[in-house]
C-alpha positions as CSV (number, residue, x, y, z in Angstrom):
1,X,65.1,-24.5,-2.0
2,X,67.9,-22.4,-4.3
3,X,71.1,-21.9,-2.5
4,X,72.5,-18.1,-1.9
5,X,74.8,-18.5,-4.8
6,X,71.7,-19.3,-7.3
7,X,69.6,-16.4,-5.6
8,X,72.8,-13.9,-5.9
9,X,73.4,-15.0,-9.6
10,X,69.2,-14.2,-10.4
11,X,69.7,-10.5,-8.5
12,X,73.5,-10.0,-10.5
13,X,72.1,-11.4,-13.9
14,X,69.2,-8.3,-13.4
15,X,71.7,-5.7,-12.4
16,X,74.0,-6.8,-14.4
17,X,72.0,-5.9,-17.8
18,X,73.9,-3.4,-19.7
19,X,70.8,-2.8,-22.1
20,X,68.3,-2.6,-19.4
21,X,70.5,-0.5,-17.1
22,X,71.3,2.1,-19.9
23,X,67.7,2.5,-21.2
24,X,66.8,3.2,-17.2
25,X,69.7,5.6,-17.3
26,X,68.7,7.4,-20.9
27,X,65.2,7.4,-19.3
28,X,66.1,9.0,-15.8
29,X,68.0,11.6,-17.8
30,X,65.1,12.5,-19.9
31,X,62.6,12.6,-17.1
32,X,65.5,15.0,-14.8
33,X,65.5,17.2,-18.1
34,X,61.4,17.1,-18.4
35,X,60.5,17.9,-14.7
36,X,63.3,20.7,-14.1
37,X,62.3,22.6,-17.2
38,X,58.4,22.4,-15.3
39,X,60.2,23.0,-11.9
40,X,59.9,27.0,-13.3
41,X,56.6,28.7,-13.4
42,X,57.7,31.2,-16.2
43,X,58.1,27.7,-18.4
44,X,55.0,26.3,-17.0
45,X,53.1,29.5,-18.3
46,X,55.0,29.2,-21.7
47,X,53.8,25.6,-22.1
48,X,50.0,26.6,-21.3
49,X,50.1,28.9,-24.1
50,X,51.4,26.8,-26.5
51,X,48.3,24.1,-25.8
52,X,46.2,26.7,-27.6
53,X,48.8,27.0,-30.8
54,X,52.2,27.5,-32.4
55,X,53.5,30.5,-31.7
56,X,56.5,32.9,-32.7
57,X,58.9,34.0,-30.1
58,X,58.2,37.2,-30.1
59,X,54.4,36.4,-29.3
60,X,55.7,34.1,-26.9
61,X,57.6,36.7,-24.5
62,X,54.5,39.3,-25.3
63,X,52.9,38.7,-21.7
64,X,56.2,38.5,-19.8
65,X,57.9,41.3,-18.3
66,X,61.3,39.8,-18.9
67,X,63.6,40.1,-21.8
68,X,63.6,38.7,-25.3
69,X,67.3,37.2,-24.2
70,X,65.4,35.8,-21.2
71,X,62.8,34.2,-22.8
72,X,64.4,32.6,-25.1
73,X,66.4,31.1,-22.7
74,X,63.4,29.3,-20.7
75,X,62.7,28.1,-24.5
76,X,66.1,26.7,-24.9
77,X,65.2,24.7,-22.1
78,X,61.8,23.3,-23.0
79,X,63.6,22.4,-26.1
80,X,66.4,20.7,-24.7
81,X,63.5,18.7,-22.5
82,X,61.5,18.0,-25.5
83,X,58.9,19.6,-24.0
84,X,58.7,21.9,-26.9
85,X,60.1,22.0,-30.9
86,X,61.3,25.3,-32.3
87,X,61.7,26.0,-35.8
88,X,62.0,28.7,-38.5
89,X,59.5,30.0,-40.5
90,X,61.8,32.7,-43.1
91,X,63.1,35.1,-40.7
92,X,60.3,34.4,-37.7
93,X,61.3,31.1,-34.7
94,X,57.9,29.6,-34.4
95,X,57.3,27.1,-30.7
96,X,55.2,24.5,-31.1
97,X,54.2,21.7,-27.8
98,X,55.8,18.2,-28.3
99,X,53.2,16.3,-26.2
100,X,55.5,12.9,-26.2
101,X,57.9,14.4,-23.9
102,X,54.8,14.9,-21.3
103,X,53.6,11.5,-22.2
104,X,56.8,9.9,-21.2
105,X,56.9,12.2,-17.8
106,X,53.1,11.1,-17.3
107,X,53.8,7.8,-18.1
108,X,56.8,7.3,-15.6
109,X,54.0,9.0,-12.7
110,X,51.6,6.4,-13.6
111,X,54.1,3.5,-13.1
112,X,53.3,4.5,-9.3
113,X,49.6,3.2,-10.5
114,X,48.6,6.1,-7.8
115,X,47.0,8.6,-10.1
116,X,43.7,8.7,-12.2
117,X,43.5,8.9,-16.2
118,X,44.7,12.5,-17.4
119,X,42.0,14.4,-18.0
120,X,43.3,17.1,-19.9
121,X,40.8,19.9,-20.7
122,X,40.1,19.6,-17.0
123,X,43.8,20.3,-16.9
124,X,43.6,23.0,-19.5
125,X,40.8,24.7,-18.1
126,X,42.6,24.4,-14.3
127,X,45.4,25.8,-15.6
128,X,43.8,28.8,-17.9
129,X,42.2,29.3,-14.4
130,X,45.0,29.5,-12.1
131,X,46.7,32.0,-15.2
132,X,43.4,33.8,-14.9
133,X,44.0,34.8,-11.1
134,X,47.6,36.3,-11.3
């Protein structure tokens, strides 16, 4: 039978690891980043778009009926996430999807071990769907 003091060390020794406490941290920041820039329908729509292909800016804010400024606002956001990549192309910002910021998001859901394997044409077509009905 292990006295209090050996069962308190065990719990303080696994609190107490700097490495594994900072990787929880860089991780919970990350996911807080990933699932407030989806929290937005507007950056939810952007992200459906970009599953078909890269896509300049401008193209980008075509179907909205907000501003250019506005826009690329949201996109700062996905970027900052890591939900998407932006880069220039001579004078023209291309977007293109970084799926390893949604595997890390899925990932962290499946640690529940609640949820089914992604499907994700199911997902695409659901979503193209839902777009569809607006």
């Amino acid at each position: 039978m292990r006295s209090k003091r050996g069962a308190n060390n065990t719990f303080n020794h696994m609190v107490d690891d700097k490495k594994l406490i900072d990787i929880s941290k860089n991780m919970g920041t990350a996911l807080d980043q990933i699932f407030s820039a989806l929290s937005d329908p507007t950056r939810r729509q952007i992200l459906v778009m970009l599953l078909e292909d890269d896509m300049a800016v401008t193209d980008v804010a075509e179907p909205f009926e907000i501003s250019l400024a506005a826009i690329s606002k949201h996109l700062i956001i996905l970027t900052s996430a890591g939900l998407i990549e932006q880069e220039r192309r001579g004078r023209v910002k291309w977007c293109k999807l970084n799926p390893d910021a949604m595997h890390t998001a899925w990932t962290w859901m499946q640690s529940f071990g609640q949820f089914n394997e992604l499907d994700l044409d199911m997902l695409e077509t659901h979503l193209k769907t839902i777009l569809e009905e607006k």
